[in-house]
N, C-alpha and C positions, 0 to 999 in steps of 0.2 A: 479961023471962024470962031465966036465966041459960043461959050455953051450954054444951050437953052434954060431960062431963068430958074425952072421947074428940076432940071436934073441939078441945080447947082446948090438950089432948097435943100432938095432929098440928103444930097450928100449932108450938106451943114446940119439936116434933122439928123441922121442917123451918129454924126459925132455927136452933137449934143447928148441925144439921149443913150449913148456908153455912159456917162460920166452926171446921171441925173442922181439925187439920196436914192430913189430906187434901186438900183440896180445896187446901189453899198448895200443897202439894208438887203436885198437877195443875194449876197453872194456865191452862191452853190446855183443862180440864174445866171449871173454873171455872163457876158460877152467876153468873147478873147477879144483884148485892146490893146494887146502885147506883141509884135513879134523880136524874136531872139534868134539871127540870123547869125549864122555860126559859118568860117569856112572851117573843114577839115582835109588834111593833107598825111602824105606821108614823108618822113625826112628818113635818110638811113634807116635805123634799128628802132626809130619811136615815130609814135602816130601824133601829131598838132592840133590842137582845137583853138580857136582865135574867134571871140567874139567880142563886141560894144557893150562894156556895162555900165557908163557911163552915166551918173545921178546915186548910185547901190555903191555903198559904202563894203567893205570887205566883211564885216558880219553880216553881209545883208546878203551875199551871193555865196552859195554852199554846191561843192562839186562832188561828183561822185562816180563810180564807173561798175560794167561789166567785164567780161571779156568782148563783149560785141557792141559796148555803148557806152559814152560818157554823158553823165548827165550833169545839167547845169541847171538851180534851182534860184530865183529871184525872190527876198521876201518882199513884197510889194505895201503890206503895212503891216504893225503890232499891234494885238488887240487883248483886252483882258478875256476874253473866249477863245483865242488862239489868232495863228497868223494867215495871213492874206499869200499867198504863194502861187509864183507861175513857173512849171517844169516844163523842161523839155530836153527828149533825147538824141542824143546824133548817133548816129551809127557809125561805128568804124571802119576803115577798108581792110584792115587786117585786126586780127587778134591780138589784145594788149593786155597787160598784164596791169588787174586796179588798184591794187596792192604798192605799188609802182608809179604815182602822177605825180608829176611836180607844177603846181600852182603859182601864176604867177600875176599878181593884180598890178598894173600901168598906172604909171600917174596920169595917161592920157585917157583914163577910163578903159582900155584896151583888157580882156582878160585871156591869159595865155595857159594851156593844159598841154601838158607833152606829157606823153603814158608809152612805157614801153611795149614793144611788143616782144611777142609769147614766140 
């Protein structure tokens, strides 16, 4: 069954207007337009982080961690007033050590984080 012309509007309005100069020029308004879906796993004696970062060049993706969370920072643009940036953290199923990540950027856009654990 096709869907009503009205919900089909709405949708296309609401992409549109993420991505209108307004919402550039407010960025601290800004819409989250991102998601950064991560799996995380546990192998042996280190915990896996595996996401798509595919378009973000290797200075453009900055890692980082707790013991309870690795975080993965996207810079999304450069600006002479600073950068456009989208974080987000995973939480880990055990305790890992952040001192400890080994980073791994894919030529398929793939980014790979193994941290050991504690």
């Amino acid at each position: 069954m096709d869907e009503p012309k009205a919900a089909k509007d709405h949708r296309y309005m609401v992409e549109e207007i993420t991505v209108t100069p307004f919402f550039r020029s407010h960025r601290g308004h800004m819409p989250a337009t991102i998601k950064l879906r991560a799996e995380v796993k546990e192998s042996g004696r280190n915990v896996i982080l595996e996401t798509d970062v595919r378009g973000y060049g290797k200075e453009d993706v900055e890692v980082s961690a707790s013991p309870e969370a690795i975080d993965v920072t996207l810079i999304l643009e450069r600006g002479e007033s600073g950068n456009v940036r989208f974080h987000n953290s995973y939480f880990t199923p055990a305790p890992i050590n952040p001192a400890k990540l080994k980073i791994e950027h894919g030529a398929d856009g793939r980014l790979k984080v193994t941290a050991e654990k504690k």
